[in-house]
N, C-alpha and C positions, 0 to 999 in steps of 0.2 A: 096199617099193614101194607095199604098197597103202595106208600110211599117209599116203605122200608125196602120191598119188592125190585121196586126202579132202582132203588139205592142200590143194591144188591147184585144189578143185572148190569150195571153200570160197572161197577166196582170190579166185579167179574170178568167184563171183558177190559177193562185195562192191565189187569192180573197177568190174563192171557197173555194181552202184549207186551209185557214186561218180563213174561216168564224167564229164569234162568239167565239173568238180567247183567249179576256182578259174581265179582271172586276176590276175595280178601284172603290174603298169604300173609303169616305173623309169625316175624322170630324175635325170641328172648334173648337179654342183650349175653346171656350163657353158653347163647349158638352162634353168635356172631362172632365174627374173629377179632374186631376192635370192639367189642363192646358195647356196639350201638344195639337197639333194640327197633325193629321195621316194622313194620305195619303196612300193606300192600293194596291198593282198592282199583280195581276199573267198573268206571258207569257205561254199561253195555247198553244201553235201551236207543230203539230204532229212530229215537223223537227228541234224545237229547242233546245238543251243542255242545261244544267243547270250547270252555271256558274256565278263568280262574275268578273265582269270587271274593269278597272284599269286606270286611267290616273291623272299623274304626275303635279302636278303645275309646271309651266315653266314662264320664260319671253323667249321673240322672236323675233327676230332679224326683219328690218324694213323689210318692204313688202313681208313675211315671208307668205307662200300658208299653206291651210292644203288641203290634199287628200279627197273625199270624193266617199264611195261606197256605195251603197245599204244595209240598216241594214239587209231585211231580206234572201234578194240573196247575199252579195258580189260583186254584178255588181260595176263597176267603172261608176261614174256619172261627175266628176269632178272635178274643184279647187274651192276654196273659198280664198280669204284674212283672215290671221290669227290674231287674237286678238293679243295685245302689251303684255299683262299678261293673263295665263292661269288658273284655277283655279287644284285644287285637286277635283277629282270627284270620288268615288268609289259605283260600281252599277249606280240605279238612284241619287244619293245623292250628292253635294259638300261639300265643307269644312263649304262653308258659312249655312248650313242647306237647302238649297233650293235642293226642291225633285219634278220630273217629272214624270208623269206616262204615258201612252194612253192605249184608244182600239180604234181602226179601226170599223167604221160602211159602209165605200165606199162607200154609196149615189149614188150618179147618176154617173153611170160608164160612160158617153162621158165626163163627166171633168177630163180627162187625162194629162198629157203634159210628151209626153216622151224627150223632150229636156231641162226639169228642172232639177236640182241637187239638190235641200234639197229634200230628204225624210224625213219620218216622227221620224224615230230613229237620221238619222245623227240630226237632228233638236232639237232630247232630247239633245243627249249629245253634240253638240257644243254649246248649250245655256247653258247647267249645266256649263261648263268651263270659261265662261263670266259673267254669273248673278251673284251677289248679293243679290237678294230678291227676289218674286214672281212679283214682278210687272216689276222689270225689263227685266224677264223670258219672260212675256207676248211680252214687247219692242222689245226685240231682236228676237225673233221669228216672230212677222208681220218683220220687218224689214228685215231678212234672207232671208223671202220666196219672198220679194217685191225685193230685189235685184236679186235671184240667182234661182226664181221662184221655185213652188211647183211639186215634182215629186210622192207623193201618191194620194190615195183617200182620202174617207172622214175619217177625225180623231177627236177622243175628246181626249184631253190633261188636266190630273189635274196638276197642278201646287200649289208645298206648301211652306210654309217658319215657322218661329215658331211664325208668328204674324195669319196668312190668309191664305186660301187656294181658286184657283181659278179655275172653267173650262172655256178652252177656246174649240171651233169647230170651224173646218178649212175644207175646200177643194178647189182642184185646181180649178184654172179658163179651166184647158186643155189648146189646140189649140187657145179658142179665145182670151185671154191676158194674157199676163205673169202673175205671183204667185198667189195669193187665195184669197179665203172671209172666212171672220173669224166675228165670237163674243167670246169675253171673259167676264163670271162674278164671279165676286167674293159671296162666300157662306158664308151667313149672320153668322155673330159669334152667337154661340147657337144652330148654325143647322148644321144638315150629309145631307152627299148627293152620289152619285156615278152614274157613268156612266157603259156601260156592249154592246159594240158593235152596239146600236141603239145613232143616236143622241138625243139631251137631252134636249135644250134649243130652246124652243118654241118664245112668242114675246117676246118683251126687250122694254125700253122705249128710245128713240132715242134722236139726239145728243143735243136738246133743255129740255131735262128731265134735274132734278136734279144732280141725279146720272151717267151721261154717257155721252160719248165723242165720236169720230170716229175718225178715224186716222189720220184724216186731226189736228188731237190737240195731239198725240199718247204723248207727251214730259209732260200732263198732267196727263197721268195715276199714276203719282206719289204725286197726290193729293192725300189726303188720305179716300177721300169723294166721288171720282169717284169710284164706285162699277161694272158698264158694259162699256165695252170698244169694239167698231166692224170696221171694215174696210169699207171704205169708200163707197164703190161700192157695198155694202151685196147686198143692194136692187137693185140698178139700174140694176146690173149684172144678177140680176134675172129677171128684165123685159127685158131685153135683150136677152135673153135665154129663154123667152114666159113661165119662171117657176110663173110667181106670175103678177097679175096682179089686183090687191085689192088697198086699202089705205094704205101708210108708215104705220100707228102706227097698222096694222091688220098682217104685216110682220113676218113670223112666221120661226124660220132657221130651225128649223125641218124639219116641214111639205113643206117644199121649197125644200132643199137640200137632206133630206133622211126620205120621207114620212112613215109614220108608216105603218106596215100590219102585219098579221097574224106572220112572223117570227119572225120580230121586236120585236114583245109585247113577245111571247112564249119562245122563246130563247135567251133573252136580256134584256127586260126591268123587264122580270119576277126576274131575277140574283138582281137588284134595289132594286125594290118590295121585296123581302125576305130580305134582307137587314133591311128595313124600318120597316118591319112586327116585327122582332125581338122587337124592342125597343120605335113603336108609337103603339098603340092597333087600332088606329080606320083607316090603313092602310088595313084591312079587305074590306071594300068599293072599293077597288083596283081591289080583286082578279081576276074579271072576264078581268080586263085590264089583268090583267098577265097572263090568260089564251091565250089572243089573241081572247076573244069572243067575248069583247066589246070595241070597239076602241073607241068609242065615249068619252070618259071621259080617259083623258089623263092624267099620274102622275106628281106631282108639280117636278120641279127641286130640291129641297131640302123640309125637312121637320124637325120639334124640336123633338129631342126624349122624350118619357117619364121619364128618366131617363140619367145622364149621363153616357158616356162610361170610361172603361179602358184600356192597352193593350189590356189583355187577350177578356177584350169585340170583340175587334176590329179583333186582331190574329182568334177566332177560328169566327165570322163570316165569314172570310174567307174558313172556311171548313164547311159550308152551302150544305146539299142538299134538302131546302125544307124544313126539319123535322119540324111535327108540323103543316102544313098546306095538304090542297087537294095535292098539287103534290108532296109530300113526296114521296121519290123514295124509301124505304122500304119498300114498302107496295102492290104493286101490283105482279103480278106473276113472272115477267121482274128482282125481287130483287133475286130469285131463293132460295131456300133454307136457305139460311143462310145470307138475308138482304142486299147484297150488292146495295150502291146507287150507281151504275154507270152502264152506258150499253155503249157496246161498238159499236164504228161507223158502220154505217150512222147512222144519226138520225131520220130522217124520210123511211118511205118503204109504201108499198102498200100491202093490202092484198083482196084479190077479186075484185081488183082496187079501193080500198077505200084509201085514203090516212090517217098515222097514222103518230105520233113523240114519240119517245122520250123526254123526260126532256133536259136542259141545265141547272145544278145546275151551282154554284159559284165554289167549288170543283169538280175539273176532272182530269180524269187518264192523261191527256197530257200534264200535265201543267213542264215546263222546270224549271223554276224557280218562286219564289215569295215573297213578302218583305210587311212589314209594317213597312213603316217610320215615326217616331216618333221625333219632332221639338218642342224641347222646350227651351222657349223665357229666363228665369230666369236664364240661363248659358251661357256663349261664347257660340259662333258657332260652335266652334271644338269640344265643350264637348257637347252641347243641339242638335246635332244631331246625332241619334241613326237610324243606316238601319239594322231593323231587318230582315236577310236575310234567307228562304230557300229555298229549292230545288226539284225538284220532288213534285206529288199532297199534296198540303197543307192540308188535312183529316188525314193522317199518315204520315208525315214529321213533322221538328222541327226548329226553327225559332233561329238565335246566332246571337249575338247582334254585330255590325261593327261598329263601331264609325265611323261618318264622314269625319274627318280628318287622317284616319289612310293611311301610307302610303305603305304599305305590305299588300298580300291579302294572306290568310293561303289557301299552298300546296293542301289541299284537295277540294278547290275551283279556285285553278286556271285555267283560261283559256289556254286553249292548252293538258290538264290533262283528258283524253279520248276525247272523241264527241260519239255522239250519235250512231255512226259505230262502235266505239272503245271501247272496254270496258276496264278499269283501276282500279286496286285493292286500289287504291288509293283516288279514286275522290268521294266527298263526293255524286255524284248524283247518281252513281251506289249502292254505301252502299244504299241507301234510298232510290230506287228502289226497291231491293230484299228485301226489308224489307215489303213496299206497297205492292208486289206482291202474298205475301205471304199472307196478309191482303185479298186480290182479292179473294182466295179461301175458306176462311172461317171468311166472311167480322165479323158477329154479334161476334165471340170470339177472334178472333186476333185484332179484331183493337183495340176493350176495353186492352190488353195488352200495345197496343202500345200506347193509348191515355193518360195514364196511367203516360208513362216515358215521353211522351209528356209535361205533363201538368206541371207537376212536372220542369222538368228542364227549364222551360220558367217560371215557377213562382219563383223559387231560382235563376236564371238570372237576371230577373226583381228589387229581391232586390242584388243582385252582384253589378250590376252598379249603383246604390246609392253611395257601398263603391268608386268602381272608380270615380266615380265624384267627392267625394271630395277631395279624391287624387291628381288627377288631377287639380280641382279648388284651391287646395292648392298651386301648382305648377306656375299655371298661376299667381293669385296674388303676388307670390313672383317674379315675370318676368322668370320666368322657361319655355316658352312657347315651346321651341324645347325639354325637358324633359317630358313637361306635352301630347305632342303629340307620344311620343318614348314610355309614358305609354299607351294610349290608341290603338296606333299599336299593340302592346307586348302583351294586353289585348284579343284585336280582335282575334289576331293569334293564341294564345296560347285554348283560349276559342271552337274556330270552332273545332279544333282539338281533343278537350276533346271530346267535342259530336260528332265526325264522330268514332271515338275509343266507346262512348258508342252505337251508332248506330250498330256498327261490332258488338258487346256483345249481342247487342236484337236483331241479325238477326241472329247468333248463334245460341240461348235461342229458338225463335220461330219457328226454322227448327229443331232443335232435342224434343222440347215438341208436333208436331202437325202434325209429318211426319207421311205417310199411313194413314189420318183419325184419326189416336189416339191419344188421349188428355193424354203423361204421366202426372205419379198423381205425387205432390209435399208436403216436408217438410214443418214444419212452418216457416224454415228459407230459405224457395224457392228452397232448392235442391231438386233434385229430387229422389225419396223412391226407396229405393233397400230392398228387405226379409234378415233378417240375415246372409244368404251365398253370398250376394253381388248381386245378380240376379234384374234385373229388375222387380218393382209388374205390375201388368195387367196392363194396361193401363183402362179407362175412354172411352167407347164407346155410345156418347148422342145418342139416336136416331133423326133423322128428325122431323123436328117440322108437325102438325097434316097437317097442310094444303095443304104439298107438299105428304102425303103419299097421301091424297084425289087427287090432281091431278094426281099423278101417276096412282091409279084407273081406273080417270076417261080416261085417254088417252092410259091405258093396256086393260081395261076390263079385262075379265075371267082369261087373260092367266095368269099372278103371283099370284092367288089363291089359298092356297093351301087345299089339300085333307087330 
């Protein structure tokens, strides 16, 4: 017991530090406007690096272990039995286009088990290396955690492919039986949906509905008509555990496993909700849910946009803080002078013992890395899937396209190439840092610079890979498949490295135009103006915009007045 205790207190405060960690944004390829289906992930946590990760397609020899440790500690957990064929997996992505994301919500911290070995990472990527499609994904994941039992908390898993995209929620059973309870559904073609560290999926229709099976039929999900898929024991395991005690069909995984409250809605579900707000209008009805004022009226799991999405739709909702709505984080005094949306940790404080928060937008300074993967169905799997990958806060970073099947991961991205202790002139997460950082100080005029080269090089990307696609679909048709995958390696590689070279150029550019406060003044062709004998001209000194001299005022009084 007192082991379990440590375990527990341990676990706990890593939770903490993890809290409200990622956000997963998923459109069906029904809302897209070409037909791709995305699938959206940022790894927020204060301790993680920003890297792209690597693993080989392999066959393997018979009763061949893989190791398994801790994704987010490195703890060694275990062995596993190794797949007969491996897949090529780079980032969340495989070859075969099947893309994985999570965020962690932890739910009801006594479902622990520290004597399971799938976490919730090894469980991305040893399933990325086996599946084939999203349904398969789903398959082999109850299956994983039913053999080799669940070692995180509560998690929501998107799951894509270039047909479907699905969420599944999971958590352990702990102590009292091996592996987890899980539902997985699939999100209606036509509709977005996302999850953001609160669970998400309320009731379901159960295993007599039309649409849906339990795992006692799991070998069914490959029906193409089964749409919610859950394990066997959701419910029982819940009346077992004095969690629910209603009718089957009243059976709610949320409000069972990780009940809404004040933080839930304000720092999680609100991430959703802005999301939605963008592209349905009458998502307004919401707001006070995403306040956390009114719990009473819950968001639907998915919803139809008014419109459908593109990339760039999807890419810059990712760098969401709000704007446009009540918790527009530019707007109150906390943005300081010069608009920045972000404040830095805690989120919540106290002041005359009143409790206060902060915002949790989509875009934040901690985010390690982040990707929108883009699955489409009209190409092979090694060309129709595209991990658009980057690094550091998705607001002023920049997104280079990886092909699925590429088998090299470009030098400026590879793993082992600083860490977060280590700083490396090399690595593209450091470039684009100091590039954000610099942004940090004078959010309203720096980032528009940055947004700038941002937007620009992700929409001349966007039409880049048209050309390589046909290239390559050239290739394939002719039976060229090991040429047509050596182009899209050669592509991946060659391409990150352009943009980490043009990232060093705009973090040059924006430390010698903004250093000391002053804005030098530039040519029509972006140099920067020197007076006929080469001298530098004055520099550009804005004044503070009206509202911070008024609070300086108000919080000097008399004394900066002058006489």
């Amino acid at each position: 017991m007192k082991k379990l205790l440590l375990f527990t207190v341990a676990y706990l405060a890593l939770a903490i530090g993890s809290a409200y960690a990622c956000t997963n944004l998923l459109v069906t390829k029904g809302a897209s406007k070409d037909g791709s289906v995305f699938v959206t992930y940022s790894a927020d946590s204060h301790q993680l690096y920003g890297e792209l990760y690597h693993w080989s397609a392999a066959k393997n020899k018979a009763n061949a272990m893989r190791f398994i440790k801790e994704w987010d500690t490195g703890k060694p957990l275990g062995e596993i039995k190794e797949a007969p064929e491996i897949y090529n997996v780079i980032g969340n992505m495989n070859e075969h286009s099947v893309v994985i994301g999570e965020t962690t919500f932890t739910g009801r911290e006594e479902l622990i088990d520290p004597s399971a070995i799938m976490d919730y990472g090894s469980l991305i990527y040893v399933t990325l290396s086996r599946a084939k499609n999203a349904r398969e994904a789903v398959k082999i994941m109850a299956e994983l955690v039913a053999e080799y039992g669940y070692y995180s908390s509560g998690e929501s898993f998107s799951i894509g492919d270039p047909n479907e995209v699905w969420i599944l929620e999971m958590i352990s059973k702990g102590t009292h039986s091996k592996g987890a309870v899980w539902v997985a559904v699939r999100i209606p073609d036509g509709y977005i949906s996302g999850h953001a560290n609160q669970s998400r999926i309320l009731t379901f229709p159960l295993e007599n509905g039309k649409t849906s099976i339990s795992s006692n039929n799991l070998a069914q999900i490959f029906n193409p008509e089964v749409e919610i898929v859950y394990a066997a024991d959701v419910i029982s395991f819940a009346r077992e555990m004095k969690y629910f005690d209603g009718k089957d069909e009243d059976f709610s995984f949320s409000d069972t496993y990780n009940p809404i409250d004040f933080s839930g809605a304000r720092y999680c579900d609100s991430r959703v909700w802005s999301f939605f707000n963008r592209f349905n209008t009458t998502m307004k009805e919401f707001a006070e849910y995403a306040k956390g004022l009114d719990l009473s009226k819950r968001m639907p799991l998915y919803i139809k946009p008014d419109r459908k999405l593109d990339l760039h739709d999807v890419a810059n909702a990712m760098r969401d803080h709000f704007e446009g709505t009540d918790m527009d984080m530019t707007k109150d005094i906390g943005a300081g002078p010069h608009k920045i949306p972000y404040r830095w940790r805690p989120m919540s404080w106290k002041y005359n013992g009143v409790p206060f928060v902060h915002e949790r937008a989509i875009a934040t300074q901690q985010t390690g890395w982040w990707y929108v993967a883009q699955c489409r169905s009209w190409l092979p799997n090694a060309i129709g899937g595209i991990f658009w990958f980057g690094v550091d806060d998705a607001s002023t970073s920049c997104l280079t396209p990886v092909y699925c099947s590429s088998t090299a991961v470009p030098e400026a991205y590879r793993v082992g190439n600083g860490d977060l202790l280590t700083y490396s002139e090399t690595a593209a997460f450091w470039i684009f840092t100091r590039v954000t950082h610099q942004a940090y100080l004078r959010y309203d005029l720096v980032s528009a610079e940055i947004i700038k080269v941002q937007q620009e090089w992700e929409k001349s990307q966007a039409e880049k890979v048209k050309e390589i696609d046909a290239k390559s679909l050239d290739l394939f048709n002719k039976k060229k498949e090991k040429d047509a995958v050596k182009l899209l390696t050669d592509y991946t590689v060659n391409t990150a490295q352009e943009l980490v070279r043009k990232w060093k150029q705009l973090d040059n550019f924006l430390f010698v135009k903004y250093m000391d406060g002053n804005i030098k003044k530039q040519n029509p062709d972006g140099s920067f103006s020197r007076n006929p004998y080469g001298v530098p001209e004055m520099p550009n000194q804005p004044p503070y915009p009206e509202f911070w001299y008024k609070a300086i005022i108000i919080d000097a009084g008399d004394r900066l007045q002058a006489k």
